[in-house]
N, C-alpha and C positions, 0 to 999 in steps of 0.2 A: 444818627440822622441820615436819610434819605434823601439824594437831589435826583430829580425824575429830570433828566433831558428826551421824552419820547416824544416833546412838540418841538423841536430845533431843528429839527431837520429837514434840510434842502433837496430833498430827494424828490422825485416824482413820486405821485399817490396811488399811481399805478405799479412801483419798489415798493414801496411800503407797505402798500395791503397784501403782496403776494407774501411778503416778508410776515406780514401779522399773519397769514393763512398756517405758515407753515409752523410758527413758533405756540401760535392758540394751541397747535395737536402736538405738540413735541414735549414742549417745558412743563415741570410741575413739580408741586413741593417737595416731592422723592428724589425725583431727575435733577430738575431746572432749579432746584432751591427756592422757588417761587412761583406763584401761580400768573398764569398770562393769562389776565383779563384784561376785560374793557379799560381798565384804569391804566393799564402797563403798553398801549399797543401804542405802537408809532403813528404820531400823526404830522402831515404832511406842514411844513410852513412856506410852500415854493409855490406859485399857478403856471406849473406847467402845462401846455397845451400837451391835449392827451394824446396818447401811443399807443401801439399795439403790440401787444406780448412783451413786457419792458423784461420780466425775467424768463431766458433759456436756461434749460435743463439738457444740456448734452450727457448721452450716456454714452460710452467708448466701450467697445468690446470684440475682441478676437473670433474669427470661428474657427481658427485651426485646433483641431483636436490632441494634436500631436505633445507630446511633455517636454518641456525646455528647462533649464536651469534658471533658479530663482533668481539669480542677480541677472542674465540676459532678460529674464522677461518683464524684472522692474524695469533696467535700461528703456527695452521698446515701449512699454506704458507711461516712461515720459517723454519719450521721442513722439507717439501718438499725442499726445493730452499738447505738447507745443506747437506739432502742427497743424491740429483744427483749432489752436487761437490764432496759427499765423495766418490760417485761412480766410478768418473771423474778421481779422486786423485787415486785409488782403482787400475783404469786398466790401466793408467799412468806408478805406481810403478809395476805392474805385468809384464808389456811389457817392465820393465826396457826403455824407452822411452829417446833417448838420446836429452843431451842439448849442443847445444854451446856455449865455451866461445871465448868472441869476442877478449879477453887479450891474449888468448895463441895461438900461432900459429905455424903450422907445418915447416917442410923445404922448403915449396911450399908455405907458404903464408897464408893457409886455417885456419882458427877457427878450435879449436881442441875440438871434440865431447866426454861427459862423460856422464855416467848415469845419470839420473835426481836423486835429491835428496826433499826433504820437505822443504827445504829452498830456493828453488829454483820458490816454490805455493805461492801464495799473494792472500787472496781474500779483495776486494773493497767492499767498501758499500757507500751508503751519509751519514750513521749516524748509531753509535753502538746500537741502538735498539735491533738490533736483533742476537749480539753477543752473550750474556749469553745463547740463545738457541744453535747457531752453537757451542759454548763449550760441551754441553750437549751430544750434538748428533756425536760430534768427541771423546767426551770421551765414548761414546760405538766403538763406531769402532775401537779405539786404535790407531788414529793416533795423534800426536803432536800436539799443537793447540796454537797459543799465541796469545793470545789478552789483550788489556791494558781496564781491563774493572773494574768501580765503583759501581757496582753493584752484587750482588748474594752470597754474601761469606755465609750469614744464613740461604742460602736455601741449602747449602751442605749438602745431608745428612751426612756427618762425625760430620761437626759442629754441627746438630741438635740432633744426639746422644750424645753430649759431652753436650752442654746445659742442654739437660734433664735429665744426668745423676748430673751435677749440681744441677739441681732444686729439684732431687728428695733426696740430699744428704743434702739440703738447708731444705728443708720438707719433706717426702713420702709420707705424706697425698694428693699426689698429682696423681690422678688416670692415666691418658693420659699420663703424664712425666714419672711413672712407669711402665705404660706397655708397652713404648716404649724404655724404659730399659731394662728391660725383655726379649721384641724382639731381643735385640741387639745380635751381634756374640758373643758377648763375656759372654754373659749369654744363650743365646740361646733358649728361653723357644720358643714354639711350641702356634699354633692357640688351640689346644684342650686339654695344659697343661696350659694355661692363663683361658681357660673355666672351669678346673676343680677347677682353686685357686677362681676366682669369684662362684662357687658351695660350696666352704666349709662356707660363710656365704654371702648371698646375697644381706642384708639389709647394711652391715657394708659398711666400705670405704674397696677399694683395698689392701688398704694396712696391716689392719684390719683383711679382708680374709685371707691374705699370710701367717700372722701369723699364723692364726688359719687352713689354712692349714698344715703348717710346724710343727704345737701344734701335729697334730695325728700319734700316734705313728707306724699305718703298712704302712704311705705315707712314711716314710724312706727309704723304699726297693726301693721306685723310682726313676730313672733317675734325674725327675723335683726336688726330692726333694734334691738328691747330687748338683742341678743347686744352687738353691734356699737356700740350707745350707753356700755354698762358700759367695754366693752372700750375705747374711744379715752378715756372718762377715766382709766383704768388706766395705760392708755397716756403719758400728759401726765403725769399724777403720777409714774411710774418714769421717766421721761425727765430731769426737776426732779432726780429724787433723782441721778440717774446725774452728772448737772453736780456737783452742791456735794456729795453723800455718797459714802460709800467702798462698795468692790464688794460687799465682802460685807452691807453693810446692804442694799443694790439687791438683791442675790439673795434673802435670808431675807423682804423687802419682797414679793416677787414669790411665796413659798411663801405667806406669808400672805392676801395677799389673792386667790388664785387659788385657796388650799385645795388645789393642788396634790401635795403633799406627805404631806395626808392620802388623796387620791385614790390614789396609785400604792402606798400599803400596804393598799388593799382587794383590788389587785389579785392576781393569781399570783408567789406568789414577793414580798411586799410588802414584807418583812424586808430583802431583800435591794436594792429600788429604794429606799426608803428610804436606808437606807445610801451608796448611790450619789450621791442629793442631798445629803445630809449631808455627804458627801467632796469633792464640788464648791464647798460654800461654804467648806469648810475649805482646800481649795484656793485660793481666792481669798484669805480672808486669810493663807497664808502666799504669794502673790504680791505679795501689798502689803506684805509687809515685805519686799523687795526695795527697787531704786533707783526700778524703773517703778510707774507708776499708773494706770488709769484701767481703764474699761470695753472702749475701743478699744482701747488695748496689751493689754489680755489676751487679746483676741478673735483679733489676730495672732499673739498669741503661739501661743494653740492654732492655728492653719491653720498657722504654719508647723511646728510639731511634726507636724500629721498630715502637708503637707506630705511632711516627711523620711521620712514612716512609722513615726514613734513612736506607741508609746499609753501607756496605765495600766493596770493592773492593774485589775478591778473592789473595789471597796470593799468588806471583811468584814462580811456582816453574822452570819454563825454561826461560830462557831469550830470545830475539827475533833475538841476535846474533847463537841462537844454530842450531840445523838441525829438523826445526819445520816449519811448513805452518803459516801465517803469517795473522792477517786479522787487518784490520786498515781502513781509512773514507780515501774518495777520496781527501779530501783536502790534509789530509796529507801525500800522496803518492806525490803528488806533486816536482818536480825534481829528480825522483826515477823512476829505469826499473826494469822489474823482467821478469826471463824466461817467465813463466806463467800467469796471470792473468785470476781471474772470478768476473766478476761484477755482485755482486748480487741485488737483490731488483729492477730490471728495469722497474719492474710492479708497484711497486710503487707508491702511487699517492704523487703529491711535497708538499711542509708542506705551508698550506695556512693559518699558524695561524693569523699572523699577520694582514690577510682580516677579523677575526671576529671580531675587537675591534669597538666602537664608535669613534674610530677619524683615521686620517691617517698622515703623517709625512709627506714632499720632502724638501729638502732643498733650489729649486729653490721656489718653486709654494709656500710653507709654511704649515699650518694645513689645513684641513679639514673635517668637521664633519657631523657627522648625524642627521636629523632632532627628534626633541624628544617634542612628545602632554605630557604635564605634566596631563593634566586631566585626559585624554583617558591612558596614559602611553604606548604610543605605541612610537617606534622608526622608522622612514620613513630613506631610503635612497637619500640623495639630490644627486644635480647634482653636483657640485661641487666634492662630494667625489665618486661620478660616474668615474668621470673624472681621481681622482687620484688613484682610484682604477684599473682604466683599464690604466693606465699609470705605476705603482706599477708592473702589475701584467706582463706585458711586458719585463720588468727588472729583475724580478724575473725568468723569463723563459730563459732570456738571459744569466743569470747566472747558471742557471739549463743546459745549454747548454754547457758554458764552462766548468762546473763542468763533464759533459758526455765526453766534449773531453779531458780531463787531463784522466778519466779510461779509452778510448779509445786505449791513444799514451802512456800508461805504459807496456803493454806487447812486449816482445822482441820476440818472437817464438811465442805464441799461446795465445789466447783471446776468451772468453768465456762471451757471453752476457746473463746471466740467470736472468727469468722473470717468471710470475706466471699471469693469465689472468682468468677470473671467468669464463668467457663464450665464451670457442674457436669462435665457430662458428660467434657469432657477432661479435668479434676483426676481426677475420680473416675477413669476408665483408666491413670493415672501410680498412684495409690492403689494399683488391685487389682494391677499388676502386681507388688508383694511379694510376694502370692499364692503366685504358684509359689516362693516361700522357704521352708525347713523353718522350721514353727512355733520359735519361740524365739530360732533365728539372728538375730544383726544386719543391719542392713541394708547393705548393699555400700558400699564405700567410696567408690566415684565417684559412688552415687546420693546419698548423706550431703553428698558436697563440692560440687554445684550445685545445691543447696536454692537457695533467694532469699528465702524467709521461714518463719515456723516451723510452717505445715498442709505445708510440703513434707517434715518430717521426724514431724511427727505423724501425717499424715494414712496413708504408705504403715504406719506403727507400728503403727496401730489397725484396717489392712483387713486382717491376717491375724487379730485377734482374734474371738472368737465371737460378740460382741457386734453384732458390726458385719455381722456373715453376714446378707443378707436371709431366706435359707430359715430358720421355727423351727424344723422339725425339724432341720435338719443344727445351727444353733446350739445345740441341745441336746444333741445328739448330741457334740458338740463341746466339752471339758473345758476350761478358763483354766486356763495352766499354772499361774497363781502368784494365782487366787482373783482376780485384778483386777476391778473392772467396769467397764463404761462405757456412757453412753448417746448413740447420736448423733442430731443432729437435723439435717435438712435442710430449711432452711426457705425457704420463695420470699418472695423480697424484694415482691414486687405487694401484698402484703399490710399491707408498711409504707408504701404513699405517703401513706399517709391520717394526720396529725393526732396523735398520741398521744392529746390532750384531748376528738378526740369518738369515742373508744372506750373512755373508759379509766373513768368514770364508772360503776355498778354501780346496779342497783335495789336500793331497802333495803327489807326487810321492811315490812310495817306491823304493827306490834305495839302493844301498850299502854304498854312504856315509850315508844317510840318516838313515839306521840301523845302522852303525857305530855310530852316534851322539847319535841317540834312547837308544843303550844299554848304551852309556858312561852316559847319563843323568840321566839313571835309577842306573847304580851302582853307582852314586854319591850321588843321592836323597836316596837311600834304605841304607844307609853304616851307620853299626850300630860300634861305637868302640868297642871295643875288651874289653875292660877295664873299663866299663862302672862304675861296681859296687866301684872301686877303687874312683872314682871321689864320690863318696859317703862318701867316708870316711876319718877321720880328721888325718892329717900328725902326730899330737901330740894330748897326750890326757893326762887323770890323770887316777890313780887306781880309785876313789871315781865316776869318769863318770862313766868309765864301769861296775861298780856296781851299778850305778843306770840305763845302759841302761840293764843289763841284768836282774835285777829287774821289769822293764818295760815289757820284753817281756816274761819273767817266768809267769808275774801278767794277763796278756792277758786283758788290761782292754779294755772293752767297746768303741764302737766308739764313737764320741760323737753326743748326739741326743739335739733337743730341748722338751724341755719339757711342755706340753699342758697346755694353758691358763687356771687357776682355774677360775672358777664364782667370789669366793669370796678368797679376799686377808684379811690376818690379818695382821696388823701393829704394831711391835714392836719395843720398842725403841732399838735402835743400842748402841754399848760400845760407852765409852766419849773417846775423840781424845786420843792421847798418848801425847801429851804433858799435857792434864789434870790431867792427871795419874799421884798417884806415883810409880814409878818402885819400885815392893818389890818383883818382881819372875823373874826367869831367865830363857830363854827358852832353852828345852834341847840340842842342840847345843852347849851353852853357859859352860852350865854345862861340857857337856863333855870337851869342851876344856881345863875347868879350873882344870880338872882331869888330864888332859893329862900332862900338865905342872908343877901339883903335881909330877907326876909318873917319867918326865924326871927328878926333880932335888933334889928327895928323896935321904936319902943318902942309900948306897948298906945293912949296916946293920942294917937297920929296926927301929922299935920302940917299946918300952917297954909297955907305958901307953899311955893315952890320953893326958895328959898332956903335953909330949914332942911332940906330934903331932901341938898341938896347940900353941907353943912357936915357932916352926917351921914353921907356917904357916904364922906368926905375921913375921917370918924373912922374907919369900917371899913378904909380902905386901911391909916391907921396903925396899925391893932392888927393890921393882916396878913390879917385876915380876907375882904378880898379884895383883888385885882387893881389896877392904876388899867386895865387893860383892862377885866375886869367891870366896873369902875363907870361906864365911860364907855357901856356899853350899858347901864345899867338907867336908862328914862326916868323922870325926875321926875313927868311931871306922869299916869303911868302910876299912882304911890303916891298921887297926891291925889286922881286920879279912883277908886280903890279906898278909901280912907277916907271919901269924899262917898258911896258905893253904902250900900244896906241893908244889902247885907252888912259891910260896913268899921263902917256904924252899930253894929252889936250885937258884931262884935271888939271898937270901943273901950268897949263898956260891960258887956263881959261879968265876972261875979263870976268864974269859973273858967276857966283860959286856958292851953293846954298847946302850944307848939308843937316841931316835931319830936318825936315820940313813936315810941319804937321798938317793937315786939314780935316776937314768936317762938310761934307757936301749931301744932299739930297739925289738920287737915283729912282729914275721913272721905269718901272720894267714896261713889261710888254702887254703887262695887265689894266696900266696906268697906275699903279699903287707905287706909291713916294717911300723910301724908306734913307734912313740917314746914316752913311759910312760915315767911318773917319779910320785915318791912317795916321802915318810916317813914312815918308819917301826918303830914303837913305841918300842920296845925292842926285840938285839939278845945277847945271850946270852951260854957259855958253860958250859956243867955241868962238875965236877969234874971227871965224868968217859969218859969225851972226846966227848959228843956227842952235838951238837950244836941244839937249841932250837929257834925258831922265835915267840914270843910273841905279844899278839896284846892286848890292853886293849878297852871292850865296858861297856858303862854306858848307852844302852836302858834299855827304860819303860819296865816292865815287862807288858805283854798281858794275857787277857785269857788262851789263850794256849802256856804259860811258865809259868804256874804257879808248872809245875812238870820236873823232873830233864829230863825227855826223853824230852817232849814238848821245854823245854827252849836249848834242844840241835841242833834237827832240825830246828827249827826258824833260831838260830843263821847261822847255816852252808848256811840253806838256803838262808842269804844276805850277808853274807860275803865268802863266799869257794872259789868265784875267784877272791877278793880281796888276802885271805891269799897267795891262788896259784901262785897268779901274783907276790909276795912278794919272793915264797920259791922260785921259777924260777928266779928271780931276782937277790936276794945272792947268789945264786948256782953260778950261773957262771959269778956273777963279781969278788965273794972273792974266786970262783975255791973250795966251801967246801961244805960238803951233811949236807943238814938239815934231822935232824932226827925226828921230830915233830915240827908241826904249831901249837900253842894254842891259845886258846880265854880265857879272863879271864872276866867275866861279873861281876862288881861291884854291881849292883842290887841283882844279885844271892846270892852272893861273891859263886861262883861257876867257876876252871877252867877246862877245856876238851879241847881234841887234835880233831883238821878237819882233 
């Protein structure tokens, strides 16, 4: 049983007849396995408003004379064939170029016309060979591109920086991996900043160099060396992580602080290298739930995958439902129409693999094989597989055939037959000789049976037609039997070497909206907040930060440098761990604290001797309140010579007596920005003649220069004045009363002075 669908179809009658033109001369019972008559031809069931030239015939052809290598000159013949569709696609979308759909209809009936869109473009092929290129060369021109393709994800350059950034975190001893890291945006180094680190030692490895680049100390003032200082801390901290954390935290580790990640979605096609990093980390954790672990086994693991010649697929980033041009194999277009269509590859020669084996298959006839001299070791062709070979090879073309008419009858509006030919001139004489054929007639059955791709059956199809006559008069002259059109184009490939992306670019008007957009883009891009420095700085803080950050920048230390390779290293042995150790010293920190804790819960009237100091102390261990370590460092006669001082005088006789005092206050700088301290004031106190005193106790080392009462005064002031400050502004105006001196009492000294 036979179902004829040659009236279902939505196509223009202008696709369809050129389509019946071409298939009437082609197909036949020998070829086609059936004859293409009046009963077989497609007829139109759509009223589309009629076109001109709905099928092009683009022929693609080199004139360099010169001999190239076969896999470089398939490469350029699909680099050509992708970029006279991107062209095609180019002044489509420029000409806004409208489409119909056949579903919406006006009040009269009519298919209702919309701009075309990218979703609206299909390009066909027999077979994704030559996807991964047409990706390439639509990801420079910026248009949308989806293809479902198993191949290329490691040739991205995204992923091949992230590998070698990998490999060289895995080892740096690794010269190519490094300095293709190097290269990278996100380190940036320069062709003649890479020459200068390979000059600081030439013999050593790359990596070796870098060091001993970065070892000199006037390379600091350079650019390369602020690149190369970021980068080897980078470097040491994804190293750490690679040891103790799992891969995939190393990877997402490595997008963030390289910003990486956001770099390659600025880029062309940003949607889609995105996705590709995305797919690599996700890749990594599903390697780690596997048996193996690490950075190193993965990194094997992919070499031996490419190795073998595996790859992956690149990573979706649009799906094929979105507003993107569409490329897929003719089979699978198969009970599908699309506005547009461009069948690529018609130049093509058909895949003859199956003719090179020593035997041959049919399921009627059975095997047949080749003759084979075991001596001589020569393989002869019998007759037999003579036979099944020219029987094969008929079936196969018959298939080649209908495989042409499914990309034929998918386009609804407009069809595009693009093909690539080495040597115009002798195709074009295999063409004209149809010529002498009465208009209408088929083409010969022997010219039909050693086609090798499908311009050998379109091309002689379309040179009897009128369209294709160079003379206009005689083309006019000259009626299309069956109303077809066609347009041909012959286009010289010299014209594609160049780039798609710096041609493809248009001058835009200038117009008023168009300054309008201009300036809003720029004050949106250039818009710097007002408040920048505020996001700088922390909501809450402590008194003891700000004293070390203004410590910091009174100290003006040094940026930090690396410091030059010695020749010669000496080895010394290191201290034994801290658990070997017995703890018999306390660091000063410790100390202070365990003073401080004296000083809060001494009692107001002092002490006589040492001796009650030390009965006293023995009471604090027993109520837990400190250590028998603390106590064995807080000196006795540290507490007698501080109750002997003026200052100890007026602690024990003051009416009012507050020690450890907490607060929490808000501070306006100079910016207006509020932020919220809080502290511990170690003792306030009133003296007897009403005037209130803020005491602070320190237990530093004494220094070189404290060893004299002026030295040990400005030291102190100079690290603590706005701590005290921050304290006297504090009580002022939470308890609403005037301090009348800040002191510092220094146990070391036993010396106290007012700030």
């Amino acid at each position: 049983m036979k179902i004829d669908l040659n009236a279902n179809f939505r196509s223009r009658h202008e696709v369809l007849d050129g389509t019946n033109y071409i298939f009437k001369q082609i197909m036949g019972e020998k070829v086609g396995e059936i004859d293409y008559d009046e009963a077989a031809s497609l007829k139109p069931a759509a009223p589309y408003p009629a076109q001109d030239t709905p099928i092009t015939v683009a022929v693609l052809h080199a004139t360099e004379e010169e001999e190239v290598d076969e896999e470089i000159e398939e490469l350029r013949t699909s680099q050509r064939e992708a970029r006279y569709i991107i062209s095609q696609i180019q002044q489509l979308m420029n000409r806004e170029q409208l489409v119909y759909d056949a579903f919406k209809k006006d009040e009269h009936g009519n298919p209702v016309s919309r701009p075309i869109e990218y979703s609206d473009i299909v390009i066909l092929m027999r077979s994704m060979t030559w996807s991964a290129d047409f990706v390439e060369e639509f990801k420079l021109a910026g248009i949308p591109l989806y293809a479902e393709l198993s191949r290329g994800y490691f040739d991205a350059i995204e992923v091949m920086v992230m590998m070698n950034t990998l490999k060289v975190i895995d080892n740096p001893y690794q010269d190519i991996p490094l300095a293709s890291v190097l290269r990278a945006p996100f380190i940036g180094l320069t062709e003649n900043e890479l020459a200068e680190i390979r000059l600081a030692d030439r013999k050593a490895s790359f990596y070796d160099a870098l060091k001993s680049f970065v070892g000199q100390g006037q390379v600091m003032r350079t650019k390369a060396a602020e690149k190369l200082q970021r980068f080897l801390l980078l470097l040491e901290d994804w190293r750490n992580l690679a040891r103790r954390g799992s891969l995939a935290d190393l990877i997402w580790k490595v997008y963030l602080d390289t910003n990486y990640y956001e770099m390659v979605g600025a880029m062309a096609n940003g949607k889609q290298r995105q996705a590709n990093l995305r797919a690599l980390h996700d890749r990594a954790i599903a390697y780690e739930k596997t048996a193996f672990r690490g950075l190193f086994r993965f990194l094997r693991f992919i070499d031996r995958m490419r190795l073998r010649g595996d790859d992956l697929g690149t990573a979706k980033a649009i799906g094929q439902s979105e507003n993107v041009v569409r490329i897929m194999t003719i089979h699978s277009s198969k009970g599908l129409e699309f506005p547009y269509v461009f069948a690529a590859g018609m130049g093509r020669p058909f895949n003859r693999m199956d003719f090179n084996q020593s035997y041959l298959f049919d399921p009627v006839f059975g095997l047949a094989v080749k003759m084979i001299d075991p001596e001589k070791r020569i393989e002869y062709t019998s007759l037999p597989y003579l036979a099944m070979k020219e029987k094969k090879m008929l079936e196969m073309k018959a298939e080649e055939m209908r495989v042409l008419y499914v990309a034929m009858t998918r386009a609804k509006e407009k069809l595009y037959l693009v093909g690539s030919v080495k040597e115009w001139e002798s195709a074009q004489e295999k063409w004209q000789d149809a010529q002498l054929l009465a208009l209408g007639d088929p083409l010969p059955e022997h010219q039909r049976a050693k086609a090798s791709n499908y311009f050998d059956w379109i091309g002689p199809a379309i040179a009897r037609h009128p369209d294709y006559l160079a003379d206009v008069e005689e083309r006019e002259r000259t009626a299309s039997p069956d109303h077809s059109r066609f347009k041909i184009e012959i286009v010289d490939c010299q014209d594609m070497t160049v780039a798609v992306e710096e041609h493809e670019v248009l001058p835009t008007p200038v117009t008023e909206e168009n300054q309008f957009f201009s300036t809003l883009i720029h004050q949106r891009l250039d818009y710097r907040y007002p408040f920048e420095t505020s996001t700088r700085k922390k909501s809450k803080t402590s008194v003891s930060e700000m004293k070390r950050l203004k410590l910091l920048e009174d100290q003006a230390e040094p940026e930090m440098i690396f410091e030059p390779v010695k020749e010669k290293v000496e080895v010394t042995q290191g201290p034994r761990p801290t658990f070997m150790q017995e703890q018999t010293n306390m660091s000063g920190t410790e100390k202070g604290t365990a003073v401080h804790a004296v000083m809060e819960h001494v009692p107001q009237q002092g002490f006589e001797t040492v001796e009650e100091i030390e009965v006293f102390l023995q009471t604090l261990v027993k109520r837990q309140l400190l250590t028998k370590e603390e106590a064995q460092v807080v000196e006795p006669q540290d507490l007698l010579t501080f109750f002997a001082s003026p200052t100890g005088q007026e602690f024990k006789s003051a009416p009012i007596l507050k020690r450890e005092l907490p607060f929490t206050r808000a501070i306006v700088d100079e910016d207006g920005d509020a932020q919220i301290v809080q502290g511990i004031i170690d003792c306030l106190y009133q003296t007897t003649s009403g005037e209130w005193v803020l005491l602070d106790y320190k237990t530093d080392r004494l220094t070189a220069t404290m060893r004299t009462t002026e030295g040990l005064e400005a030291e102190l002031r100079r690290r603590y004045s706005i701590q005290l400050n921050t304290y006297k502004q504090a009580v002022e105006e939470i308890l609403d009363i005037q301090i009348t001196r800040a002191m510092i009492y220094a146990f070391a000294a036993h010396h106290g002075f007012e700030v």
